[in-house]
Backbone as CSV, one residue per row, in Angstrom:
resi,resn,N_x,N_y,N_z,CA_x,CA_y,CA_z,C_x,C_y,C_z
1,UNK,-9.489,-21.596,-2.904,-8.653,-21.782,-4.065,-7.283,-22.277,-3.582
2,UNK,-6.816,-23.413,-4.000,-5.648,-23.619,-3.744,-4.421,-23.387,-4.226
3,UNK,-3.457,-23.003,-3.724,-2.153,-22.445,-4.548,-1.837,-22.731,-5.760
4,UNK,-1.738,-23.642,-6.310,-1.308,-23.706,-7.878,-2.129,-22.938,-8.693
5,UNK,-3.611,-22.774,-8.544,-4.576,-22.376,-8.669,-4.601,-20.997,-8.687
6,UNK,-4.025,-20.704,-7.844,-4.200,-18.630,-7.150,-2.971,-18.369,-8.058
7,UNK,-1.666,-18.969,-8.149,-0.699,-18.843,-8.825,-0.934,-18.885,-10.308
8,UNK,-1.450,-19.582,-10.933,-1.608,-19.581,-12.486,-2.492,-18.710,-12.741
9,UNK,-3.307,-18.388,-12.495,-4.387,-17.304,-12.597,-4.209,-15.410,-13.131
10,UNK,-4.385,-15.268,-14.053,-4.237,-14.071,-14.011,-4.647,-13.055,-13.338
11,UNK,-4.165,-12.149,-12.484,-3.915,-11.309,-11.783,-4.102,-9.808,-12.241
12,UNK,-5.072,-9.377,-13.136,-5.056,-7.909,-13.679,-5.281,-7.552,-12.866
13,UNK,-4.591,-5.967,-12.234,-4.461,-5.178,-11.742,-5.993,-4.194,-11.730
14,UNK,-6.450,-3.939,-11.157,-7.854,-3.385,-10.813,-7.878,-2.201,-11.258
15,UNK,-6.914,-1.678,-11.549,-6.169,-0.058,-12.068,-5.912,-0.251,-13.453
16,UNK,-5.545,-0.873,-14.221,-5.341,-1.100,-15.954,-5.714,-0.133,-16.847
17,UNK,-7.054,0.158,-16.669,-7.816,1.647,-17.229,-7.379,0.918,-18.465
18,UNK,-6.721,1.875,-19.771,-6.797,1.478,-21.168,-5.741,0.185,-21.265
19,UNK,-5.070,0.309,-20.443,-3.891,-0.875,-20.467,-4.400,-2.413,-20.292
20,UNK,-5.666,-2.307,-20.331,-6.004,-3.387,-19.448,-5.757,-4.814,-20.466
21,UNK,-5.944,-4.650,-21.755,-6.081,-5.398,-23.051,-4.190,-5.648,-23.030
22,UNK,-3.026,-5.057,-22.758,-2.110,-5.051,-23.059,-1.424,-6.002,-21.351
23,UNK,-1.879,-5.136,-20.338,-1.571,-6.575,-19.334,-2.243,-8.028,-19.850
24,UNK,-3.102,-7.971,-20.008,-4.172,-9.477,-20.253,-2.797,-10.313,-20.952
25,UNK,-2.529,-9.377,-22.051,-1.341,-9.869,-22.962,-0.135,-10.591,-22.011
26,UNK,0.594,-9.385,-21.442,1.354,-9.335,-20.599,1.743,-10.634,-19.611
27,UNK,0.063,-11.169,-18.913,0.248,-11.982,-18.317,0.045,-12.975,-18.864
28,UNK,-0.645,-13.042,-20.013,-0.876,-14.340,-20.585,0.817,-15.156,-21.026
29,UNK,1.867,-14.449,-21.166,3.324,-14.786,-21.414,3.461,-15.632,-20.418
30,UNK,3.371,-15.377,-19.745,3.964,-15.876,-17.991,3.523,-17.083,-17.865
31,UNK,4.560,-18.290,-18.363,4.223,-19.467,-18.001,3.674,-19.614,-16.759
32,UNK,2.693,-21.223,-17.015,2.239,-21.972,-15.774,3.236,-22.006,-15.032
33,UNK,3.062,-21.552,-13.602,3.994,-21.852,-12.215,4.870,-20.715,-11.811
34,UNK,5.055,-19.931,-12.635,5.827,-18.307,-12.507,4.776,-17.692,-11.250
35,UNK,3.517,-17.486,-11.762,2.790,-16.466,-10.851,2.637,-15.583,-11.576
36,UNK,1.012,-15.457,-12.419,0.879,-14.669,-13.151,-0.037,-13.545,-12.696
37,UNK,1.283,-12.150,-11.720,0.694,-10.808,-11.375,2.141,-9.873,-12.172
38,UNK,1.492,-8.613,-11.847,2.190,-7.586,-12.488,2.821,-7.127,-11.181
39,UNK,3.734,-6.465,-10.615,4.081,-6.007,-9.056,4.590,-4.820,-9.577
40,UNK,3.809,-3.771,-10.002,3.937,-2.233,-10.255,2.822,-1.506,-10.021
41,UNK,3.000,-0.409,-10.563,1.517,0.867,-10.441,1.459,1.498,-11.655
42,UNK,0.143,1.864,-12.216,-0.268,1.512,-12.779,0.709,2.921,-13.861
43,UNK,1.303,3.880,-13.582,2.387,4.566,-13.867,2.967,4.449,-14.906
44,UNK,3.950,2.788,-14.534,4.023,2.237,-15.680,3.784,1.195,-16.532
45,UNK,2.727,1.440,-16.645,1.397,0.328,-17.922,1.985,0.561,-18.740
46,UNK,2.053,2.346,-19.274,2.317,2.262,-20.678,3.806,1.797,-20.941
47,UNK,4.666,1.812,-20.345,6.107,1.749,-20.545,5.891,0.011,-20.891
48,UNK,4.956,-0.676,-19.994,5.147,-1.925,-19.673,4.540,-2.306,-21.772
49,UNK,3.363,-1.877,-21.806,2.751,-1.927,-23.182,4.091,-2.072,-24.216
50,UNK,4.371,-0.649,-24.145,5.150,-0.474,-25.297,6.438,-1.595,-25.594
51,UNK,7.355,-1.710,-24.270,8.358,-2.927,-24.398,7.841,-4.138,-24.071
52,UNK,6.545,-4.679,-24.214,5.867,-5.863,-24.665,5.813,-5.769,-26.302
53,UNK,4.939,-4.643,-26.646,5.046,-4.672,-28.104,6.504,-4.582,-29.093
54,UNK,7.373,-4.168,-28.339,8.695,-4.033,-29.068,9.486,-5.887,-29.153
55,UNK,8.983,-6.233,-27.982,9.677,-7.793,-27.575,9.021,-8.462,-28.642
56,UNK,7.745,-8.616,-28.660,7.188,-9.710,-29.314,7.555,-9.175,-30.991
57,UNK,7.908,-8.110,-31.528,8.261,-7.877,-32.596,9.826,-8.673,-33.160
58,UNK,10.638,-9.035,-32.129,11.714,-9.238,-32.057,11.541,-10.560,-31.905
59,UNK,10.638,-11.417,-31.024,10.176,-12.885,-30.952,8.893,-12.782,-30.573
60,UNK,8.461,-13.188,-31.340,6.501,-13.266,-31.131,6.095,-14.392,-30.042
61,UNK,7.301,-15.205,-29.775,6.853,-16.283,-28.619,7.300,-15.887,-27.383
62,UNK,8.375,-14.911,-27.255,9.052,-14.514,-25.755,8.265,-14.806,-24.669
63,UNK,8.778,-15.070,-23.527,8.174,-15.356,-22.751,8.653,-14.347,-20.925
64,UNK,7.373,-14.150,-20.581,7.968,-13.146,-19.588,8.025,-14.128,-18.106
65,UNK,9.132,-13.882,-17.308,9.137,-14.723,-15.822,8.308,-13.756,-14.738
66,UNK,8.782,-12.384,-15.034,7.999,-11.549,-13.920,8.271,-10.173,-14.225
67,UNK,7.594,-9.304,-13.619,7.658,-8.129,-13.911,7.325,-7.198,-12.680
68,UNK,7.850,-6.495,-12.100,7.695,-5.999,-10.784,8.537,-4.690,-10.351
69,UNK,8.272,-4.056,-9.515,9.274,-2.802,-8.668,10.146,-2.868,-7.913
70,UNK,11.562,-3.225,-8.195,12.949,-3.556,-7.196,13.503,-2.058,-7.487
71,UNK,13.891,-1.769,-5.492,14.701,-0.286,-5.780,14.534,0.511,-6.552
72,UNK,13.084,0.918,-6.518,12.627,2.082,-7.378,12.543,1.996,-8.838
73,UNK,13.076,0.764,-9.442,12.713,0.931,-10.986,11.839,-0.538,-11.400
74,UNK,11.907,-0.947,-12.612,10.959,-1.869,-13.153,11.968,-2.681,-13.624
75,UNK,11.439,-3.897,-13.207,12.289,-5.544,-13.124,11.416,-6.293,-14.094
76,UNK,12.189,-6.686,-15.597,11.385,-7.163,-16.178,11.919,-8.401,-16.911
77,UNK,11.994,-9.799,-16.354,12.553,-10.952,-16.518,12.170,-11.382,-17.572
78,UNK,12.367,-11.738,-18.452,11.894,-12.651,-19.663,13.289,-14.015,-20.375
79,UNK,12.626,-14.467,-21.237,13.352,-15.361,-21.759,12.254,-16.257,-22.952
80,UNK,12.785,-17.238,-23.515,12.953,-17.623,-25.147,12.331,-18.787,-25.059
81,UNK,11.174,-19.813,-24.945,10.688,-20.781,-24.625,11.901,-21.776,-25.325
82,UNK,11.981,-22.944,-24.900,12.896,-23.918,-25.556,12.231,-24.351,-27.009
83,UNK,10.580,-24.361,-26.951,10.154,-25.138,-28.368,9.887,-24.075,-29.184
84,UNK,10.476,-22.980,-29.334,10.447,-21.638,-30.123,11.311,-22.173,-31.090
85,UNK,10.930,-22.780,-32.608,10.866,-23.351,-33.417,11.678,-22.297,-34.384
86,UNK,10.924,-21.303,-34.434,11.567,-20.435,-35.421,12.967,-19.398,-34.812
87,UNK,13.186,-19.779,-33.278,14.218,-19.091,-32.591,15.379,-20.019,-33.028
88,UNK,14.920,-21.668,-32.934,16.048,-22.911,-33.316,16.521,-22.887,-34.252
89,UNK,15.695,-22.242,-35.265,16.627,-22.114,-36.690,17.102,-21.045,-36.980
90,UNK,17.463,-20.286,-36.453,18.219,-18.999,-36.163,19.976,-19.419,-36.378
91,UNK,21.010,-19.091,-36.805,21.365,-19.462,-36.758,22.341,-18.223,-35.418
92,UNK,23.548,-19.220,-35.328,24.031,-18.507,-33.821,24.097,-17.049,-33.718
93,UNK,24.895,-16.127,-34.693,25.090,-15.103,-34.910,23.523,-14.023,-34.627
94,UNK,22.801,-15.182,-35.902,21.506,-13.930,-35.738,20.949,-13.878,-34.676
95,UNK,20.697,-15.277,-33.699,19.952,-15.336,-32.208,20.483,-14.875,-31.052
96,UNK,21.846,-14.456,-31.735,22.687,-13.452,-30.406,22.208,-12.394,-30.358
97,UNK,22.744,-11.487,-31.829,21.815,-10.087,-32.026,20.489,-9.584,-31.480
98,UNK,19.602,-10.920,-31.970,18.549,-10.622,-31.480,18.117,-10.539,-29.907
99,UNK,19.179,-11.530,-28.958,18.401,-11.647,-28.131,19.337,-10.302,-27.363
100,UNK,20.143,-9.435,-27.834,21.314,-8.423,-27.301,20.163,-7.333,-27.795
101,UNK,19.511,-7.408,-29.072,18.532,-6.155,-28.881,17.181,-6.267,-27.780
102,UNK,17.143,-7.067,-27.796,15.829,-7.710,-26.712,16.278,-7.192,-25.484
103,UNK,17.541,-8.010,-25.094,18.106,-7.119,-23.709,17.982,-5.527,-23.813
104,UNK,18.464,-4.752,-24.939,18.533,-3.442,-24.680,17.043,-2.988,-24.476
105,UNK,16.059,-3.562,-25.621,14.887,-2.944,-25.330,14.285,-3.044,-23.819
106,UNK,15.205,-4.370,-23.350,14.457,-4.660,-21.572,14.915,-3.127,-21.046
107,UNK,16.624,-3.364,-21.004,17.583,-2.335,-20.378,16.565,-0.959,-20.929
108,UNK,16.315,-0.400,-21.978,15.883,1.120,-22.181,14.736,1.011,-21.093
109,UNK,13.851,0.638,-20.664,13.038,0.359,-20.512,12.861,0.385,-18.909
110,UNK,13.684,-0.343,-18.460,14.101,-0.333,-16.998,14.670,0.897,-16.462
111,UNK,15.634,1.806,-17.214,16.269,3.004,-16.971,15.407,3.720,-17.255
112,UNK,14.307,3.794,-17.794,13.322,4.939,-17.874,12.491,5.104,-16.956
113,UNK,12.293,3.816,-16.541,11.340,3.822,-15.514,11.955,4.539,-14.182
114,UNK,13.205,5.269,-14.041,13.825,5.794,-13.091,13.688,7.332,-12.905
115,UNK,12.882,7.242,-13.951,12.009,8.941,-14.288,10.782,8.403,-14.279
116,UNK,10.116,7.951,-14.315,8.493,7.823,-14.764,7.940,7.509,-13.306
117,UNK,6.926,8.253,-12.663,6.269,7.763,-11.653,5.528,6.833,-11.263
118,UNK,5.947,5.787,-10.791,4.990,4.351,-10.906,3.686,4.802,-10.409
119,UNK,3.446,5.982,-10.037,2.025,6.020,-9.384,1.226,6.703,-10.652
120,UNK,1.647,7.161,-11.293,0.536,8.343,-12.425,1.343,8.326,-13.225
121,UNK,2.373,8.422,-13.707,3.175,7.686,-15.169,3.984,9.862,-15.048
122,UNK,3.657,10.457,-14.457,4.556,12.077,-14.606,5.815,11.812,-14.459
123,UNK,6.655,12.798,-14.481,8.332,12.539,-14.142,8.050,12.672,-12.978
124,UNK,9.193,11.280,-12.701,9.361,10.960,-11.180,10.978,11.143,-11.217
125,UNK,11.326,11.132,-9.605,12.699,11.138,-9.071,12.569,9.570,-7.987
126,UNK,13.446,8.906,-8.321,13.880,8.156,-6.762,13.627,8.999,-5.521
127,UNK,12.791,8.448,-4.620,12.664,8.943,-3.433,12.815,7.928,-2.230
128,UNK,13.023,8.328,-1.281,13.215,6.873,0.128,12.712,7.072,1.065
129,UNK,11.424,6.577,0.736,10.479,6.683,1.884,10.775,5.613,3.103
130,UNK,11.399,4.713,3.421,11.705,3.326,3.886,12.104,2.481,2.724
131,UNK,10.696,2.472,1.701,10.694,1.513,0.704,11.244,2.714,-0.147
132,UNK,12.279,2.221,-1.413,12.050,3.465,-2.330,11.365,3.094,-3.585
133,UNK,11.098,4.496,-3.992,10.131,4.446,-4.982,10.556,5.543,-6.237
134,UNK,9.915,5.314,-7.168,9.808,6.706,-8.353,8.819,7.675,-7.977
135,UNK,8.565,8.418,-7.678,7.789,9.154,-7.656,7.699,10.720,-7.677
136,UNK,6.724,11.290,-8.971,6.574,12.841,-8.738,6.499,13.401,-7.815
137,UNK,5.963,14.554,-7.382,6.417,15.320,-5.830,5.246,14.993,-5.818
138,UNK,3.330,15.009,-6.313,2.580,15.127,-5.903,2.461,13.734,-5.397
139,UNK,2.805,13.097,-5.605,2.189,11.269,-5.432,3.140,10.621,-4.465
140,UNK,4.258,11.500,-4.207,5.121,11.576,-2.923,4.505,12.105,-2.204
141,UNK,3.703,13.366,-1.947,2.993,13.940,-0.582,1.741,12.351,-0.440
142,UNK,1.058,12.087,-1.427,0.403,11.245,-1.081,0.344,10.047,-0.429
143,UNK,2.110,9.533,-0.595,2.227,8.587,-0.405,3.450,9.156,0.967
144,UNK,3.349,9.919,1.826,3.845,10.568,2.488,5.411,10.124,2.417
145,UNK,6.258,10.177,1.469,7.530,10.638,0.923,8.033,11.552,1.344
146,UNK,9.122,11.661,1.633,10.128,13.100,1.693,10.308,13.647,0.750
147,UNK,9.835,15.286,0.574,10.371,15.809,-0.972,11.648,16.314,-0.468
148,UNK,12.511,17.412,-1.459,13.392,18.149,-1.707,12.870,19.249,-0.960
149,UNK,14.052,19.602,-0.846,13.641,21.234,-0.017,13.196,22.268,-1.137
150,UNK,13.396,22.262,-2.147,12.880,22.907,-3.464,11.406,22.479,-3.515
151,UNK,10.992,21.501,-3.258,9.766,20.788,-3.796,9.088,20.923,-2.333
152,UNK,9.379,21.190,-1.667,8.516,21.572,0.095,8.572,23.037,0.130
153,UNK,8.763,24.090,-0.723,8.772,25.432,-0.543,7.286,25.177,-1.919
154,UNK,7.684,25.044,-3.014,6.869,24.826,-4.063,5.452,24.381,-3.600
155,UNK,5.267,23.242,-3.145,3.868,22.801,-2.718,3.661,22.882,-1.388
156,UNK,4.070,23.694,-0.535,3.646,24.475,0.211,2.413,25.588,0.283
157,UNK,3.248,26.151,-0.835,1.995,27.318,-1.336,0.344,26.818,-1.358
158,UNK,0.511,25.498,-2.089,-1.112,24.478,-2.243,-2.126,24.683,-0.927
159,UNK,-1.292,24.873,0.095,-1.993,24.226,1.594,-2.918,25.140,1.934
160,UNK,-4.316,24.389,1.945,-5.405,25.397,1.796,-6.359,24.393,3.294
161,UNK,-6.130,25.969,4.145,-7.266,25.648,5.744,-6.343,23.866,6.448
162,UNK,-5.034,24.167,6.361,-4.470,23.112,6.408,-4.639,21.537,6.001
163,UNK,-5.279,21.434,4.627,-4.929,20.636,4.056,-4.452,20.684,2.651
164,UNK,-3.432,19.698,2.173,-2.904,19.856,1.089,-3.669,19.699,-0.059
165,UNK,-4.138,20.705,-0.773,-4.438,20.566,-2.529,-3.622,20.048,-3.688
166,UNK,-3.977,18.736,-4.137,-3.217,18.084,-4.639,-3.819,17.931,-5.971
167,UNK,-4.235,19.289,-6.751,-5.215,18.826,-7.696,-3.430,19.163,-8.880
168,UNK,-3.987,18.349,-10.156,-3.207,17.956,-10.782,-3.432,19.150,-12.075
């Protein structure tokens, strides 16, 4: 397959589970030549769902550039196709508003994800493993993370014939 090829292609995530109908969506936004993958876990699908469905309520044509995990939270680029017909007749005032609520719904959205565990969608904390990440304490032992000294006395107790029980 050659690059333009591997690049336009949708990219669902092998993990989607019920989300899977709402990425399809997701990537189908993502103009030709962007690179149509998701660069998260699957954590936050639903977050990703819901401020897809809030965007396209606000412009049914929006268009997404990328969507991915920078410094522990969710990076979610979008913008307004130029032949968005019914955005052109907007007049200035209203296409500001709109596109200032669009930003916030990005912005709520991005700051939440600073609690939500990209690995299993539980409350997460920023953690710094090398790379940092969101992640709950359990999906931090998994992903061998440093917890808190609160959270290494706590799941301590789990450790059964020296291995960790990580049942949920």
């Amino acid at each position: 397959m050659e690059f333009n090829e591997f690049r336009d292609t949708p990219h669902v995530p092998e993990d989607a589970g019920e989300y899977l109908e709402d990425l399809k969506e997701i990537l189908s936004r993502i103009p030709v030549g962007w690179g149509r993958w998701i660069s998260c876990g699957p954590g936050w699908y639903k977050l990703l769902a819901e401020t897809n469905r809030k965007m396209k309520m606000m412009c049914p044509t929006y268009e997404i550039h990328q969507v991915k995990e920078k410094f522990g939270t969710l990076r979610f680029y979008w913008g307004i196709p130029f032949e968005d017909a019914a955005w052109a007749e907007l007049d200035d005032n209203t296409a500001s508003i709109v596109y200032d609520i669009m930003q916030d719904i990005v912005g709520q959205a991005e700051n939440q994800s600073a609690y939500i565990c990209e690995a299993c969608g539980k409350y997460g904390k920023s953690r710094d493993g090398g790379w940092i990440r969101t992640l709950c304490a359990l999906c931090a032992i998994d992903q061998n993370y440093p917890l808190e000294e609160w959270e290494e006395k706590k799941y301590a107790s789990t450790e059964v014939g020296g291995i960790v029980d990580h049942a949920r």
